[in-house]
C-alpha positions in Angstrom: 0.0 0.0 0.0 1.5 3.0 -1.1 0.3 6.2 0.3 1.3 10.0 -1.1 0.4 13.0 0.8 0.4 16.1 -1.1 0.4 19.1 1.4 3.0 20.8 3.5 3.8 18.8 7.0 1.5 20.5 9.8 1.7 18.7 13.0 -1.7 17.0 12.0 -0.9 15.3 8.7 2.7 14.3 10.3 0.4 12.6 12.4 -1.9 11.1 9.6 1.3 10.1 8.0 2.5 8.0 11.1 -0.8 6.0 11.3 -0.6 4.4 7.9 3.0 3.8 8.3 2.2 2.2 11.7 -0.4 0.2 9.2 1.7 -1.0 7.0 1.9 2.0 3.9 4.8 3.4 2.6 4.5 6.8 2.8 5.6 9.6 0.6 5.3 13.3 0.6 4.8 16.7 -1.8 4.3 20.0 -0.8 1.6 20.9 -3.6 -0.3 19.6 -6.8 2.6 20.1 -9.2 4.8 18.1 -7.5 2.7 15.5 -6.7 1.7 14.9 -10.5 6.0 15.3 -10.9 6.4 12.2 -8.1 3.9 10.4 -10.6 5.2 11.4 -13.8 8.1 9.7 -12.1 6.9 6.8 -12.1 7.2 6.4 -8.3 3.7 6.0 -7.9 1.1 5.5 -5.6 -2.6 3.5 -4.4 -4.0 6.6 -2.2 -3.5 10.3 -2.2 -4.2 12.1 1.1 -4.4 16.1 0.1 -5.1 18.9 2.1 -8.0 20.4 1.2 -6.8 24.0 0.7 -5.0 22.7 -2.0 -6.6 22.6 -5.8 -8.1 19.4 -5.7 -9.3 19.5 -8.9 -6.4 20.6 -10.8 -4.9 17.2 -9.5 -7.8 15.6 -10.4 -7.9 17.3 -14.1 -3.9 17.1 -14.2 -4.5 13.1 -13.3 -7.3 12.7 -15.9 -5.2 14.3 -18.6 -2.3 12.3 -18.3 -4.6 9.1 -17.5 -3.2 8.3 -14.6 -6.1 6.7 -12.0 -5.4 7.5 -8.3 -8.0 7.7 -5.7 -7.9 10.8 -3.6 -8.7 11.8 -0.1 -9.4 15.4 1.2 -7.8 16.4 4.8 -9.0 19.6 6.4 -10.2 20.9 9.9 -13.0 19.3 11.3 -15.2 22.1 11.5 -14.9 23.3 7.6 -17.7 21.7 5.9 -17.6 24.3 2.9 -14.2 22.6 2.3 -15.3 19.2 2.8 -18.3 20.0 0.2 -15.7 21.5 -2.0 -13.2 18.7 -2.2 -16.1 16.4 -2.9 -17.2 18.5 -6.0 -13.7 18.9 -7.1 -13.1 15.1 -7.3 -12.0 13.7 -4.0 -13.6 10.4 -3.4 -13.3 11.1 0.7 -12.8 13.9 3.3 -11.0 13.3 6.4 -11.2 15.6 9.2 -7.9 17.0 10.9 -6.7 16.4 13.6 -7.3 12.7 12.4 -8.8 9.9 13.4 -6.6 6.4 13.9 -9.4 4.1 13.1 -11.0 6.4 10.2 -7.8 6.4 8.4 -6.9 2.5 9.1 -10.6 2.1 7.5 -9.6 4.2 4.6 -6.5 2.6 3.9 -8.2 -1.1 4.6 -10.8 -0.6 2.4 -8.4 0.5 -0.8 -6.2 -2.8 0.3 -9.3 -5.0 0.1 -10.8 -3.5 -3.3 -7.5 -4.4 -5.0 -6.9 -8.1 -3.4 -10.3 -9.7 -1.8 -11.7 -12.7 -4.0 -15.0 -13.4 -2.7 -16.2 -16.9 -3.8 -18.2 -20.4 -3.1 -18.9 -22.1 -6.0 -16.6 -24.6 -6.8 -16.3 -23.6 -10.5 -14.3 -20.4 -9.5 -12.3 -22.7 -6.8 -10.6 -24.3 -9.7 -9.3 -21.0 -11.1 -8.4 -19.9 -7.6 -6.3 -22.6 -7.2 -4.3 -22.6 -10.4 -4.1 -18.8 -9.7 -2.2 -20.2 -6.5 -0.2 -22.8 -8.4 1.2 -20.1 -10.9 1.3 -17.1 -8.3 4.9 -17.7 -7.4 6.1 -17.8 -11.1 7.1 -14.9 -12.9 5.3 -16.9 -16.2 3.2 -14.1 -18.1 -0.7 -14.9 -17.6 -3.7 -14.2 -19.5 -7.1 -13.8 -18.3 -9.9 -13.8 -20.0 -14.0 -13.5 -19.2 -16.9 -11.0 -20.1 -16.7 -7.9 -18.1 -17.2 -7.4 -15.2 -16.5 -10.8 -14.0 -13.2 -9.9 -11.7 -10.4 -10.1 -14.2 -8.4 -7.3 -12.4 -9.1 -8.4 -9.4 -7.6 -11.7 -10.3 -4.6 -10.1 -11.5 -3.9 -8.0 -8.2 -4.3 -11.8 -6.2 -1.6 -12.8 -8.4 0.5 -9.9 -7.6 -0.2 -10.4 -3.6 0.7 -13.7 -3.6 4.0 -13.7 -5.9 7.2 -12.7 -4.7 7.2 -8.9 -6.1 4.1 -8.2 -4.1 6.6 -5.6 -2.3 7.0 -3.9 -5.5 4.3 -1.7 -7.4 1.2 -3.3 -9.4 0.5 -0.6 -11.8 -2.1 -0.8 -14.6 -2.9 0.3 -18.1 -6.5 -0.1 -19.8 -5.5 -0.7 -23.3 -9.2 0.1 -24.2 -9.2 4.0 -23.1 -6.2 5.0 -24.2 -6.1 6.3 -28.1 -4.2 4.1 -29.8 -1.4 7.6 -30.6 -1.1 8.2 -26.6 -1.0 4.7 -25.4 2.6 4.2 -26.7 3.6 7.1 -24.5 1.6 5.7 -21.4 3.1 2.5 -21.9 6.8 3.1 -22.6 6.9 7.3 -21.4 8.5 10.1 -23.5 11.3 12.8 -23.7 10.7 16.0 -23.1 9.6 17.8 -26.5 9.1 14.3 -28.5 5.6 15.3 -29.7 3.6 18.2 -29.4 2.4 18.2 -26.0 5.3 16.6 -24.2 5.6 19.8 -21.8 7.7 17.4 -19.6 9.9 14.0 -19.4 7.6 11.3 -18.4 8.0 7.7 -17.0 5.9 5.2 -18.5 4.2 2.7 -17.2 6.7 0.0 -17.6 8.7 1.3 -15.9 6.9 2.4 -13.1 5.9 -1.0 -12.7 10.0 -2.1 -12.4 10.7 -5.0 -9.9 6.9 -5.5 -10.0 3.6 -6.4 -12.3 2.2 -4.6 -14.7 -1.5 -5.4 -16.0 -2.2 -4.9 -19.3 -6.2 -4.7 -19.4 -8.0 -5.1 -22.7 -5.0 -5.8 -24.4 -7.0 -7.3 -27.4 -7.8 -3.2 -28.4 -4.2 -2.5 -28.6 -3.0 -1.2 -32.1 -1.3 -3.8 -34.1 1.7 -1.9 -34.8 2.7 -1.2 -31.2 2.0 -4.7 -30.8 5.6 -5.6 -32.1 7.0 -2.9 -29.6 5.6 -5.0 -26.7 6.7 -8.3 -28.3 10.0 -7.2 -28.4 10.0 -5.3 -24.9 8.9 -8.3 -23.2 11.5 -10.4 -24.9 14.3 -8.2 -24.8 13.3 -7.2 -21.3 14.2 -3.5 -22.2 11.7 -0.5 -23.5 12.8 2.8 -25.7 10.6 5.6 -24.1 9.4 7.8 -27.5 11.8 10.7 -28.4 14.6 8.5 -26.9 18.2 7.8 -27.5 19.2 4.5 -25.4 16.8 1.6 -23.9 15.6 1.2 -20.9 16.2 -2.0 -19.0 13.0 -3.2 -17.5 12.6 -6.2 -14.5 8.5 -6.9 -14.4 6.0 -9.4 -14.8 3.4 -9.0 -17.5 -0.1 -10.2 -16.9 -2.9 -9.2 -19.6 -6.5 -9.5 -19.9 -9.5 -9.6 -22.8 -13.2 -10.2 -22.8 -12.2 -11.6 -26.5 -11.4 -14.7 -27.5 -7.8 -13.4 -28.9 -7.2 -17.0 -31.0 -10.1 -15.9 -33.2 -8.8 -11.7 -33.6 -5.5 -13.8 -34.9 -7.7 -15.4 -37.5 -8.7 -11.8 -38.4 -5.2 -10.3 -38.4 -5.9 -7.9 -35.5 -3.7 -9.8 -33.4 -0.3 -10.7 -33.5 0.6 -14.9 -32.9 4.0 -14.7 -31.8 2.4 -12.1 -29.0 -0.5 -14.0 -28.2 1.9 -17.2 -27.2 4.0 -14.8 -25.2 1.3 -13.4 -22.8 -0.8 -16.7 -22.6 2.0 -19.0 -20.9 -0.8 -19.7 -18.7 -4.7 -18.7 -18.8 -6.9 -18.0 -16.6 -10.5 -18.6 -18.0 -13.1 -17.0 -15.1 -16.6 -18.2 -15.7 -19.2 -15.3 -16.1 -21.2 -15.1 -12.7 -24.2 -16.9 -14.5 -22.2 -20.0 -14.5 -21.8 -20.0 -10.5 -24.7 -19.9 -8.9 -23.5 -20.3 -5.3 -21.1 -17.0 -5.9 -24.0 -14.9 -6.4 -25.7 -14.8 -2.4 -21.9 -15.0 -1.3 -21.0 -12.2 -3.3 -24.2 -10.1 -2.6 -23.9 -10.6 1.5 -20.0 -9.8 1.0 -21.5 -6.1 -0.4 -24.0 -5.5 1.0 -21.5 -5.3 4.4 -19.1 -3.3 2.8 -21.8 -0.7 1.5 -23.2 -0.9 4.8 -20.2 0.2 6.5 -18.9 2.7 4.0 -22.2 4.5 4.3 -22.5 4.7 7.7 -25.5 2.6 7.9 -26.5 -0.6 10.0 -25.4 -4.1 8.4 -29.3 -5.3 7.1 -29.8 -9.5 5.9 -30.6 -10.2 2.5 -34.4 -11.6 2.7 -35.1 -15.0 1.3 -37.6 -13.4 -1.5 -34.8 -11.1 -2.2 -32.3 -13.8 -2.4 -34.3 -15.7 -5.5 -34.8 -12.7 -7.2 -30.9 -12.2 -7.6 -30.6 -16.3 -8.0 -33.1 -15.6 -11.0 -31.1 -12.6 -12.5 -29.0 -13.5 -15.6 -26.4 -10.6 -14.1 -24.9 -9.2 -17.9 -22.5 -7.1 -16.2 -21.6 -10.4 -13.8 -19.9 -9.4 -10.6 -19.9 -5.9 -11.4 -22.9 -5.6 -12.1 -24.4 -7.5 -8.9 -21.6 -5.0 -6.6 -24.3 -1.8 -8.1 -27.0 -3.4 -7.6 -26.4 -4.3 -3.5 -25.3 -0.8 -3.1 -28.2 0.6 -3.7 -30.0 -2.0 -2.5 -28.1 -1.1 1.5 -28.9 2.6 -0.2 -32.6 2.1 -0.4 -33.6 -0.7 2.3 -35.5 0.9 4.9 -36.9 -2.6 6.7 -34.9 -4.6 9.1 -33.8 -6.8 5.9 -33.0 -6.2 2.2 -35.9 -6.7 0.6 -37.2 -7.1 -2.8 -38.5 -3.4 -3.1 -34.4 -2.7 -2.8 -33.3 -4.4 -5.5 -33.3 -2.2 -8.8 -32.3 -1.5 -11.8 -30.7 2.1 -12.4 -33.3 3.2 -13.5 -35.6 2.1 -10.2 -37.1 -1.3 -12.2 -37.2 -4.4 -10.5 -34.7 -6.4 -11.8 -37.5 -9.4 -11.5 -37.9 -7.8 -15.1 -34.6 -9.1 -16.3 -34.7 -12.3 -14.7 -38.1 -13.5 -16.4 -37.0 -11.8 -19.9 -33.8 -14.1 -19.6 -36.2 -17.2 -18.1 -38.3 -16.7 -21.4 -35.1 -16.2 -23.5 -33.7 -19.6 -22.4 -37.4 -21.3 -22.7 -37.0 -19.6 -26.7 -34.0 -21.1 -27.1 -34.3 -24.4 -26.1 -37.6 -24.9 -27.8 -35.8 -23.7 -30.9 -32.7 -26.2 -30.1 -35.0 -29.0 -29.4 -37.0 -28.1 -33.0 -33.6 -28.2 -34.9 -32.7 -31.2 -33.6 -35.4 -33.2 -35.3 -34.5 -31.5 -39.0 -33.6 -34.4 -41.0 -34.6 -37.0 -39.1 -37.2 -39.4 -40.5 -40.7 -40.0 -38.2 -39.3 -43.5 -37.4 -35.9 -42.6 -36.1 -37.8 -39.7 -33.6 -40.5 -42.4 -32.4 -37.9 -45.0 -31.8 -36.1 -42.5 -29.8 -38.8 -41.5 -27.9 -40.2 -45.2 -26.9 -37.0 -46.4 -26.2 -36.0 -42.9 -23.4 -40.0 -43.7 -22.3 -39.0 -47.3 -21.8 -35.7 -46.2 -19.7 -37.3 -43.5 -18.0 -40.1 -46.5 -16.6 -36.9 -49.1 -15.9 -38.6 -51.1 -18.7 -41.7 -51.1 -17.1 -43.7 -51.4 -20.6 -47.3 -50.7 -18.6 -46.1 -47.8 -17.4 -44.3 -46.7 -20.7 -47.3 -47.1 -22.5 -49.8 -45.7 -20.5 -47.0 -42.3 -20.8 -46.6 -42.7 -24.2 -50.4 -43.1 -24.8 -50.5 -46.3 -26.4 -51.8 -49.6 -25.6 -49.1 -52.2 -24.4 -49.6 -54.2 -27.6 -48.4 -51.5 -29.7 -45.6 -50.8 -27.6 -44.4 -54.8 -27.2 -45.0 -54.9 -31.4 -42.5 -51.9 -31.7 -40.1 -53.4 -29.0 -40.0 -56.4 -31.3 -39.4 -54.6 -34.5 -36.7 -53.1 -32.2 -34.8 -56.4 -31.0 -35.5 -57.7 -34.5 -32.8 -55.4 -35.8 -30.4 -55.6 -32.9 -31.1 -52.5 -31.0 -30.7 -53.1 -27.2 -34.0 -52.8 -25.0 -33.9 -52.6 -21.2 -35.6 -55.7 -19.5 -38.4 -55.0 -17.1 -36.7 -53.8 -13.8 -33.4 -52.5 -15.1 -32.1 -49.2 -17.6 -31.5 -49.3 -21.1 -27.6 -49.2 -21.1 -26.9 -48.2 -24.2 -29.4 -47.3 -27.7 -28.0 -47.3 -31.0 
């Protein structure tokens, strides 16, 4: 946990600053908002900023935006200045801290960044087998590729990785690959001279590296241009980078781990991928299921947030009712876990009962999500009528009857009364057909037992 406070050193934030080193940060420190975006520029980096609120807030804020570089940031001011506090909010601080501080307040602050980038949250045994490869590979420095649909946890997988491997001292820094235009991302990724392009005010640090002795997550790496493909090839072979506008390389020491919510073997098919890049980065892969796929993460997950939203907001820790519980089993969750994190906090927003009820969960847009889940129960009923349909094209009458009288027959452990009473037939018809049946060598279960095997 790296923390940077951005303010001069009053006896109060010289305090703040020896709390979180008694919790474990490291801690670094700026007198104002252009040197804090220097330090970062850097490539020193940091998980937390803890600014004084007399400072502009949102020039850092603007100043971090414009150089996308994502750090969340905490006000400080005096406990009675709530114009300040209001202000700081407005200008893009994400919390405000009242000076002299508070032990606990900032241990919860500084907890509750740790957890968002590590916790894994799970039950169902179809995300325990990725969890445990993801243990079984976390000691490596092997590149690893994750893949899902968004929202499913992929950068949360890749920060386990980096907690459990042996850099997990060093910085985890990443790069979205998807909101970066394809003429600044070179820049973001490898950093620049001063002068190199119009609009290179400064020398900059890239995000390689920054990341130096570390990990660096590449996210969305399947919307990187093709032609800086090759410079990442060749930096993650060579193990050096040339920052833009340079004159010598760079030597880098970092583990690469990437992630898409495409299957990247099909955008090589298209050209839009590079191979040789491809079997670089996917050494080993991480496949996580979408949250559809495992039911029994879904009420684990929703309790899991709907304490931490509880907590965050001040408010008291409510159950998830039992109605309320089917409705989000029914859900076909889209946006998977992210989706379901929204959804529980304003649910703890909006329950007023002793319980989370079904009046609390919503949509954005205040709907029930009961309206999702039966548009997705009718959407699978569609489907499989539609599979089932196909399935006979091309089949003749006999072959489907057969089929039918002999899965009857099974489903009655040869029973042939009972078969034929479900198949609505008289058990003459059914023994005749049975015959025809054994005449031509197809197996049919005995009274008693199951039909093994039908041809």
């Amino acid at each position: 946990m790296r923390l940077l406070i951005v303010g001069t050193l009053r006896g109060e934030l010289i305090t703040a600053a020896k709390i979180a080193r008694e919790r474990g940060a490291s801690v670094a420190q700026v007198d104002g908002i252009e040197a804090a975006l220097s330090h970062l520029r850097q490539g020193k980096g940091a998980d937390l900023a803890m600014v004084d609120a007399h400072l502009d807030i949102a020039a850092l804020a603007q100043g971090l935006a414009a150089e996308h570089m994502t750090l969340p940031i905490v006000a400080c001011g005096v406990a009675n200045d709530k114009r300040a506090a209001v202000a700081a909010i407005e200008a893009g601080a994400k919390e405000y801290i009242p000076l002299p501080p508070d032990p606990e307040l900032i241990a919860a602050i500084l907890e509750a960044v740790s957890k968002t980038e590590t916790s894994i949250v799970f039950r169902d045994e179809a995300m325990g087998r990725v969890i445990k490869l993801a243990q079984q590979i976390a000691g490596s420095d092997a590149s690893v590729l994750i893949t899902g649909e968004s929202g499913v946890g992929k950068e949360v997988m890749a920060r386990f990785l980096h907690e459990k491997s042996r850099r997990s001292g060093k910085p985890f820094v990443s790069v979205n690959c998807a909101a970066i235009p394809d003429n600044l991302l070179e820049s973001e990724l490898f950093g620049h001279e001063k002068g190199a392009f119009t609009g290179a005010i400064a020398r900059r640090v890239g995000k390689f590296e920054e990341a130096d002795g570390g990990t660096l997550l590449l996210d969305e790496i399947s919307e990187m241009d093709v032609r800086l493909q090759a410079k990442l090839l060749r930096a993650i072979q060579e193990r050096v980078i040339d920052r833009v506008g340079g004159t010598r390389p760079v030597p880098v020491d970092i583990r690469i781990i990437a992630t898409s919510n495409r299957n990247l073997a099909e955008s090589v098919k298209a050209g839009e991928f590079r191979e040789d890049l491809l079997y670089r980065l996917n050494v080993v892969n991480l496949k996580i299921p979408p949250l559809r796929e495992r039911p029994n993460d879904i009420i684990e997950l929703a309790n899991h947030f709907a304490k931490r939203y509880a907590q965050m907001n001040g408010l008291p820790v409510r159950p998830i009712s039992h109605d309320a519980k089917r409705m989000l089993l029914a859900n076909p969750w889209r946006g998977n876990v992210r989706e379901l994190e929204n959804t529980l906090h304003r649910a703890v927003l909006l329950a007023g009962g002793i319980d989370i009820g079904p009046d609390a969960i919503l949509t954005p847009e205040g709907e029930s999500i009961a309206r999702d889940a039966n548009e997705a129960t009718a959407r699978k009923v569609a489907e499989a009528a539609e599979a089932a349909t196909r399935a006979l094209v091309g089949r003749t009458v006999a072959d489907v009857e057969r089929e039918l009288i002999l899965d009857t027959l099974d489903h009655c452990l040869g029973n042939r009364t009972h078969a034929a009473k479900i198949l609505g037939i008289s058990i003459r018809t059914l023994r005749n057909k049975l015959n025809e049946y054994v005449a031509v060598g197809i197996d049919v279960p005995e009274p008693g037992a199951a039909r093994i095997a039908a041809l």
